[in-house]
NUMARDREN-52837 format. One record per residue (C-alpha): residue number from 1; residue in one letter; x, y, z. Coordinates in pm, 1 decimal, padded with zeros to 6 digits. Example, Ala and Ser with C-alpha at 12.3 -4.5 7.8 and 13.67 -1.06 7.14 Angstrom:
# NUMARDREN-52837
ZAFI,1,a,01230.0,-00450.0,00780.0 .
ZAFI,2,s,01367.0,-00106.0,00714.0 .
//
This chain:
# NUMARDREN-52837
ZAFI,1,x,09162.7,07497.1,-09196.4 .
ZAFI,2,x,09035.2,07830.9,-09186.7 .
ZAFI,3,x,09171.7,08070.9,-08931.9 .
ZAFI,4,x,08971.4,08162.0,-08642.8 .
ZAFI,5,x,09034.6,08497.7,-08361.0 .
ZAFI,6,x,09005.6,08274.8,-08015.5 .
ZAFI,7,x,08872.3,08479.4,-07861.3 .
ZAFI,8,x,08671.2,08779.3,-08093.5 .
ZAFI,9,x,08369.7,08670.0,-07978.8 .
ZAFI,10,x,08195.7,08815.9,-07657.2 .
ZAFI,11,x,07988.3,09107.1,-07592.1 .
ZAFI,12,x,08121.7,09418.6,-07714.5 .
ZAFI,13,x,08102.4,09676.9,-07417.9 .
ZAFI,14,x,07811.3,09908.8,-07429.7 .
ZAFI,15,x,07865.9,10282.6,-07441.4 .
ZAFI,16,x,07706.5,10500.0,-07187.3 .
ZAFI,17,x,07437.4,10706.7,-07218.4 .
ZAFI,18,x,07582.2,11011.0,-07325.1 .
ZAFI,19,x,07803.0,10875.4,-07600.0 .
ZAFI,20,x,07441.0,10704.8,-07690.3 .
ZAFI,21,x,07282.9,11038.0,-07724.3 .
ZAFI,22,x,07526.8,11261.5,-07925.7 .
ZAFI,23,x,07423.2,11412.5,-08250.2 .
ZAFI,24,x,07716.4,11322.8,-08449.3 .
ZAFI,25,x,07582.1,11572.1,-08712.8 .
ZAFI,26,x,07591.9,11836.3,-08459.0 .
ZAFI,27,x,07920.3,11772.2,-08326.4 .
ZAFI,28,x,08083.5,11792.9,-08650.4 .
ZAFI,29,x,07939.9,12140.9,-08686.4 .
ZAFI,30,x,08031.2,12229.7,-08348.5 .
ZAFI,31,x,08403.4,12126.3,-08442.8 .
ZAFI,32,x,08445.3,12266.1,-08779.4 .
ZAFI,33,x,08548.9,12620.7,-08681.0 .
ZAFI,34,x,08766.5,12533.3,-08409.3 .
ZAFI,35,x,09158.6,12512.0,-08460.1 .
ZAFI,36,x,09273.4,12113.1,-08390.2 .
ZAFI,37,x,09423.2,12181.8,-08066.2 .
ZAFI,38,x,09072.6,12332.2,-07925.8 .
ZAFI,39,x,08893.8,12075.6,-08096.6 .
ZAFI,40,x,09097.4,11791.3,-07842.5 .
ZAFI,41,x,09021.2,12049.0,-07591.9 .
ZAFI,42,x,08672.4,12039.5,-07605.8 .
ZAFI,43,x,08635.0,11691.8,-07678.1 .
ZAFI,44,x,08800.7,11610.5,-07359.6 .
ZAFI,45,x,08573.5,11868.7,-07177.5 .
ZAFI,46,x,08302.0,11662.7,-07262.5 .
ZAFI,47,x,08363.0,11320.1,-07321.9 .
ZAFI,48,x,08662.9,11325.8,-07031.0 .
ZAFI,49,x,08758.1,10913.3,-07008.0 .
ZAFI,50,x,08539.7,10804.6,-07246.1 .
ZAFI,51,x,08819.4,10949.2,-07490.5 .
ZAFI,52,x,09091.4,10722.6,-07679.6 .
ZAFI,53,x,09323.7,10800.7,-07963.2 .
ZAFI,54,x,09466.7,10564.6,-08187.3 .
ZAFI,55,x,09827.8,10598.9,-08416.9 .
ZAFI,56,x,09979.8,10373.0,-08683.7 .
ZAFI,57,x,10323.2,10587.1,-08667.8 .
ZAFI,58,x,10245.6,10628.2,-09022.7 .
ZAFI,59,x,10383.3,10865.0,-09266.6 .
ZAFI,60,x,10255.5,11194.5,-09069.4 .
ZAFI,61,x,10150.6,11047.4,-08737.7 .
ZAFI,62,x,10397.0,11278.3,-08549.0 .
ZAFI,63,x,10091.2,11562.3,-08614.9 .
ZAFI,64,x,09862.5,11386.9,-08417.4 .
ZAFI,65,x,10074.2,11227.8,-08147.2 .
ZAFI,66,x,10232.7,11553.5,-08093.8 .
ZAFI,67,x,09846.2,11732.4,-08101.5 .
ZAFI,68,x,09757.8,11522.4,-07822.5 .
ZAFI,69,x,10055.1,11547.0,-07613.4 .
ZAFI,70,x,10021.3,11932.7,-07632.2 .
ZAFI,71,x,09611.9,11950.6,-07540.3 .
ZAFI,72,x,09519.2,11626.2,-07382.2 .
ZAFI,73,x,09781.6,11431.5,-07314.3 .
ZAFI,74,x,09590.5,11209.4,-07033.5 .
ZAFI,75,x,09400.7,11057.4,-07362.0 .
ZAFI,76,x,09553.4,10712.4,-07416.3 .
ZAFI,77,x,09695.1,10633.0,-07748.3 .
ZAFI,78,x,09666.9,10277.0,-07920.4 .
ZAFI,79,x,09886.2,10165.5,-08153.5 .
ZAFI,80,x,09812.6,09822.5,-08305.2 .
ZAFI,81,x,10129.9,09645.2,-08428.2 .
ZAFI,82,x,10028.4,09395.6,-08703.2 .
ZAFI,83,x,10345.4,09211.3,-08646.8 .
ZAFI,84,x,10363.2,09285.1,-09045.6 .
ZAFI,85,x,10522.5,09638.8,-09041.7 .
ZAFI,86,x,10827.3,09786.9,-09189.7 .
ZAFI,87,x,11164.0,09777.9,-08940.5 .
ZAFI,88,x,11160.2,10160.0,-09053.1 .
ZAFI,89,x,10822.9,10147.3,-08884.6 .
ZAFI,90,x,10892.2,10006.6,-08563.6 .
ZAFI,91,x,11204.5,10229.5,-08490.3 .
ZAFI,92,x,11016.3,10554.4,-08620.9 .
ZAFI,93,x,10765.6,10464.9,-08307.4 .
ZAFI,94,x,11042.3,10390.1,-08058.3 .
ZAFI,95,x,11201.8,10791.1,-08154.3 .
ZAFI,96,x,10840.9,10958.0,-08109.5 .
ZAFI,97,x,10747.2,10753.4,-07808.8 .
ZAFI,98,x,11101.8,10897.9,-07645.1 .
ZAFI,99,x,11025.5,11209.4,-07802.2 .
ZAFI,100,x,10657.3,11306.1,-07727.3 .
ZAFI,101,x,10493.2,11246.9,-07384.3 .
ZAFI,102,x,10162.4,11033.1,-07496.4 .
ZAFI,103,x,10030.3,10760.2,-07304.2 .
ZAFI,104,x,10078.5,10484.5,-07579.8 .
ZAFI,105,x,09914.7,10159.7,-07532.1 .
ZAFI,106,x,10047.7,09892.9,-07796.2 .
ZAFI,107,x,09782.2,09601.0,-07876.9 .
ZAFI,108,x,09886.2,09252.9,-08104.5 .
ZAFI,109,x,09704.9,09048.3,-08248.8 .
ZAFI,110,x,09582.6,08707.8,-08031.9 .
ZAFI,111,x,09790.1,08469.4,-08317.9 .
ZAFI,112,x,10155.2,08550.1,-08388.6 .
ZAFI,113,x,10295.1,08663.4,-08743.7 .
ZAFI,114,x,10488.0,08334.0,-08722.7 .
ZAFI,115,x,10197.9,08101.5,-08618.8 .
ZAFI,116,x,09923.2,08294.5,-08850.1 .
ZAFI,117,x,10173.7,08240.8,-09203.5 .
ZAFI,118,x,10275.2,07874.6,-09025.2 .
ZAFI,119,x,09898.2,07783.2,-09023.1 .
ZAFI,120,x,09697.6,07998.4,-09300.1 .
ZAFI,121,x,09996.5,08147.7,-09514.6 .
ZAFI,122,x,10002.7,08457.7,-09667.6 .
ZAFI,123,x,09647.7,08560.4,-09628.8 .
ZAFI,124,x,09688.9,08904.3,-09797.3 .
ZAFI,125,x,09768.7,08701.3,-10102.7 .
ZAFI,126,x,09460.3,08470.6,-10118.1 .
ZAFI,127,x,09175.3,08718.4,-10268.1 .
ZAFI,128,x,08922.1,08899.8,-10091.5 .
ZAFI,129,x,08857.7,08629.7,-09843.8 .
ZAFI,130,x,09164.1,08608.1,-09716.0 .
ZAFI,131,x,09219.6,08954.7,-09722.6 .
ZAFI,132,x,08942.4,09022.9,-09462.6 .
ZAFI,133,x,09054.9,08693.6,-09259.1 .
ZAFI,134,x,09371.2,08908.7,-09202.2 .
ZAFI,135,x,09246.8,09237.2,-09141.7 .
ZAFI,136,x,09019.6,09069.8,-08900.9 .
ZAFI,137,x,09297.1,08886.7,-08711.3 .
ZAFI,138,x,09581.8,09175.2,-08704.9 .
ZAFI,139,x,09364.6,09476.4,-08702.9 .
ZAFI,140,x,08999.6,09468.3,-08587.5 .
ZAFI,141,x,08985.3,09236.6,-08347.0 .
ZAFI,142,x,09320.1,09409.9,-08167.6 .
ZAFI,143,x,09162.9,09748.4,-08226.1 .
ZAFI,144,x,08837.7,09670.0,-08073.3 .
ZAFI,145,x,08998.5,09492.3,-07784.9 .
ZAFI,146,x,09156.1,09818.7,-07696.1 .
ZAFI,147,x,08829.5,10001.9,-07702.3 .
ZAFI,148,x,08632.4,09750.2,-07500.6 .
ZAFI,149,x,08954.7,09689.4,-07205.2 .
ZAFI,150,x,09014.2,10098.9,-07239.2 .
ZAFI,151,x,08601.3,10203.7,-07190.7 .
ZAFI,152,x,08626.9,10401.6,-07487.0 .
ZAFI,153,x,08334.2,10566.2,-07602.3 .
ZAFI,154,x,08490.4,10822.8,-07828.3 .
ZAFI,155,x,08788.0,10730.9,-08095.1 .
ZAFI,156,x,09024.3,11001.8,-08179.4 .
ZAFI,157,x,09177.8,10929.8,-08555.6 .
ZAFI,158,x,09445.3,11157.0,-08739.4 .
ZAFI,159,x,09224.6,11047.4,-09086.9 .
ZAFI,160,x,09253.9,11308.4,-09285.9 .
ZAFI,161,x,09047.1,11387.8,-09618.3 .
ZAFI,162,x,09342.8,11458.0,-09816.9 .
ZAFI,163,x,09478.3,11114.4,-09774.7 .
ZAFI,164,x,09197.4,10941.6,-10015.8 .
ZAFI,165,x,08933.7,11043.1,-10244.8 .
ZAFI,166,x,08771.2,10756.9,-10019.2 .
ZAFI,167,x,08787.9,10991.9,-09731.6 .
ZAFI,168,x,08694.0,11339.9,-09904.8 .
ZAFI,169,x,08345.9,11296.3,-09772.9 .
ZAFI,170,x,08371.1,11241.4,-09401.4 .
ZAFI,171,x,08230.6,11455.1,-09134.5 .
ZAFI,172,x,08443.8,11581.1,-08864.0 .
ZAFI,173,x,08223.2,11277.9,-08643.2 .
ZAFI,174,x,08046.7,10992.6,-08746.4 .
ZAFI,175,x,07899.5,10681.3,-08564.3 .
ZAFI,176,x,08059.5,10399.8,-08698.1 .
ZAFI,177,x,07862.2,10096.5,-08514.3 .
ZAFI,178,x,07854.8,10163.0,-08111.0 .
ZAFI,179,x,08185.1,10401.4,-08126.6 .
ZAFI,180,x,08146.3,10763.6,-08178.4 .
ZAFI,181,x,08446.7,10879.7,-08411.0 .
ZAFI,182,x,08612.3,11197.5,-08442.2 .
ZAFI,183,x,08876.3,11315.9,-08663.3 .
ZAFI,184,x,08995.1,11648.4,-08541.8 .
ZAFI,185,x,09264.0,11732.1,-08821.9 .
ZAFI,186,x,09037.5,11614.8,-09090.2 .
ZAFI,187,x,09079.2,11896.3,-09275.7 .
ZAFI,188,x,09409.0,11976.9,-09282.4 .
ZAFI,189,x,09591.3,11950.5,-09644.4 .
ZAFI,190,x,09956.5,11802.3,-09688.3 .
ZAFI,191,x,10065.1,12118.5,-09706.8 .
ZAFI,192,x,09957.0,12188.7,-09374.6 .
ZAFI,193,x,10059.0,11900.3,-09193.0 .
ZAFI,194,x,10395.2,11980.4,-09370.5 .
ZAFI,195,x,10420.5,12350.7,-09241.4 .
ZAFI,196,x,10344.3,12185.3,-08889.7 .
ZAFI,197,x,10647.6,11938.0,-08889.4 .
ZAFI,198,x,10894.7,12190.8,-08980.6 .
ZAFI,199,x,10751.0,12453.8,-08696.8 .
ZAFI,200,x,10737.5,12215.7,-08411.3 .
ZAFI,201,x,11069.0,12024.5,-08557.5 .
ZAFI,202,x,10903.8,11693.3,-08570.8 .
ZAFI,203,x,11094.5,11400.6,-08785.5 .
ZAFI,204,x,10965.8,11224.8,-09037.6 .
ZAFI,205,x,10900.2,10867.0,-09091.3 .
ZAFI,206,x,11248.3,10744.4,-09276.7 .
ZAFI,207,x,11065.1,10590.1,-09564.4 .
ZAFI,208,x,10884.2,10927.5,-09680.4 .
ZAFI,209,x,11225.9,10989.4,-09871.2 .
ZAFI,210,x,11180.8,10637.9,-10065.5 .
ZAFI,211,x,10837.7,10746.4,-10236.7 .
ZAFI,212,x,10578.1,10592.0,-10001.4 .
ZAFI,213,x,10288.0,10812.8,-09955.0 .
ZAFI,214,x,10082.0,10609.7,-09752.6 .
ZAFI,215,x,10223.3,10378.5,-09444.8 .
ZAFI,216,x,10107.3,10023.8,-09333.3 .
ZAFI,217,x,10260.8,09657.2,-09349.8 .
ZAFI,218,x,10523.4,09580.0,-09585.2 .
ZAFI,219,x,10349.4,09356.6,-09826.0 .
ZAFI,220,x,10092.4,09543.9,-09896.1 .
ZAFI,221,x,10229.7,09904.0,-09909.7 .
ZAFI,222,x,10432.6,10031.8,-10216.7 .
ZAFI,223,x,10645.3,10365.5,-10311.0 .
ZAFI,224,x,10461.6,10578.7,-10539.4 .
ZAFI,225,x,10748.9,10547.8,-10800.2 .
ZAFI,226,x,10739.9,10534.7,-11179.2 .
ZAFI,227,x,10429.9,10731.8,-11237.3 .
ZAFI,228,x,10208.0,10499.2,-10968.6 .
ZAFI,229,x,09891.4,10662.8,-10868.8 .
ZAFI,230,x,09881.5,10744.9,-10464.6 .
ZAFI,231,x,09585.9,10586.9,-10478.5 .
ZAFI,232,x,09678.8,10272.8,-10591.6 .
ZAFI,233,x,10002.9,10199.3,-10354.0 .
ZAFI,234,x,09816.8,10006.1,-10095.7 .
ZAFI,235,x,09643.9,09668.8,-10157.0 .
ZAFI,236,x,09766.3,09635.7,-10495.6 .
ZAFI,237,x,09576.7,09976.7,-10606.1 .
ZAFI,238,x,09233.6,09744.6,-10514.5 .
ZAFI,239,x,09142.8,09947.3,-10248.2 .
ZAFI,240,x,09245.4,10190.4,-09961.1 .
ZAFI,241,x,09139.2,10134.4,-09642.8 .
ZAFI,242,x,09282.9,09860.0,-09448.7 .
ZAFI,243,x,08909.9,09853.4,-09278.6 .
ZAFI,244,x,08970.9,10008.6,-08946.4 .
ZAFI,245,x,08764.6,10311.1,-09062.0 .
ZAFI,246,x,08480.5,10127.4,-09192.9 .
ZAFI,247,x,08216.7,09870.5,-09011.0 .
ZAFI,248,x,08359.1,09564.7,-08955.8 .
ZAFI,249,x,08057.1,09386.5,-09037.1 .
ZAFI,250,x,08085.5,09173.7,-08693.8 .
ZAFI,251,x,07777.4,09171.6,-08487.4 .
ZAFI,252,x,08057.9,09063.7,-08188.7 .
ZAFI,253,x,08283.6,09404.3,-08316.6 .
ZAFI,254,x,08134.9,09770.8,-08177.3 .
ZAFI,255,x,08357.6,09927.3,-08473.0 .
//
């Protein structure tokens, strides 16, 4: 039986007009100057409620979270919990969401953890099919449920180019389907995001001490120990991205 979202399907919403008509191009230029907090700024200024942010509590989401809190803290955050993520994980979001005012909106997926392994078992182990089956059910489909029930237009991601040489290339914007998205601390190095921890006292996530580099479920995420390549500690070094930040492929998805 293969696994099915209930209810994926259905008309992604449209974006309006405006969103339509921006020059993603041309608002990457108009962002690369600015500092990150005057980048939310003027994002806000002019794409007002069209804006959401998302979070995975990874490794350095405290930058991001605490970013938006400062500058444009009306802009709702999502945070999609697989139902697959380290204990570490879940606790490290409970002491930022005390910590930080953000207006954090958690989405699931539509089939349980316990009901998804009961029916299709462990679909990160079954190859490349399977693989996207799962990313599908615990991370698209939740994802692009938020931006379709939130009106989102514009998606604010803490993706960084330092993270991946996947992600060296990205513009400050891009138009990734119908959603406009815009990574306003793309450019900052670890170093940075380091310096910015320490100054505004922000904590880390508990399992940066262990070796991880990188942050997502458990089974699928390892320390880099032993001489382990960064690049290779998520998906069994067979690729990076979980596929949030790529097109989904689904006529049905606007991301």
């Amino acid at each position: 039986m293969k696994p099915a979202v209930d209810s994926v399907a259905g008309k992604a919403a449209e974006g309006t007009a405006e969103d339509a008509a921006v020059d993603a191009a041309a608002l990457a230029g108009e962002l690369g100057p600015l500092a990150a907090g005057d980048r939310l700024r003027l994002l806000h200024e002019r794409f007002g409620n069209r804006l959401v942010a998302s979070t995975s509590f990874g490794l350095q989401a405290a930058v991001m979270l605490d970013l938006v809190a400062r500058h444009v803290p009306q802009v709702p955050v999502v945070f999609i919990d697989t139902g697959f993520l380290f204990p570490e994980t879940y606790r490290y979001a409970e002491e930022l969401q005390q910590r930080l005012e953000v207006d954090l909106r958690v989405y699931q997926p539509q089939v349980s953890a316990a009901r998804m392994q009961a029916l299709w078992g462990e679909l990160w182990d079954q190859g490349e099919e399977g693989s996207a089956r799962y990313a599908t059910l615990t991370k698209l489909e939740p994802m692009d449920r938020a931006l379709r029930e939130l009106g989102a237009g514009v998606w604010l991601s803490g993706l960084r180019r330092s993270h991946s040489k996947s992600r060296t290339g990205r513009a400050f914007a891009e138009q990734q389907k119908k959603m406009l998205k815009v990574y306003p601390i793309l450019d900052w190095a670890d170093a940075q995001v380091a310096a910015y921890m320490h100054e505004r006292k922000l904590p880390p996530h508990p399992l940066a001490e262990q070796g991880y580099v990188t942050m997502g479920d458990w089974h699928s995420t390892r320390p880099a120990t032993d001489g382990l390549d960064p690049e290779a500690t998520r998906f069994n070094g067979e690729k990076y991205e979980c596929g949030l930040h790529l097109d989904s492929g689904n006529q049905d998805f606007q991301i």
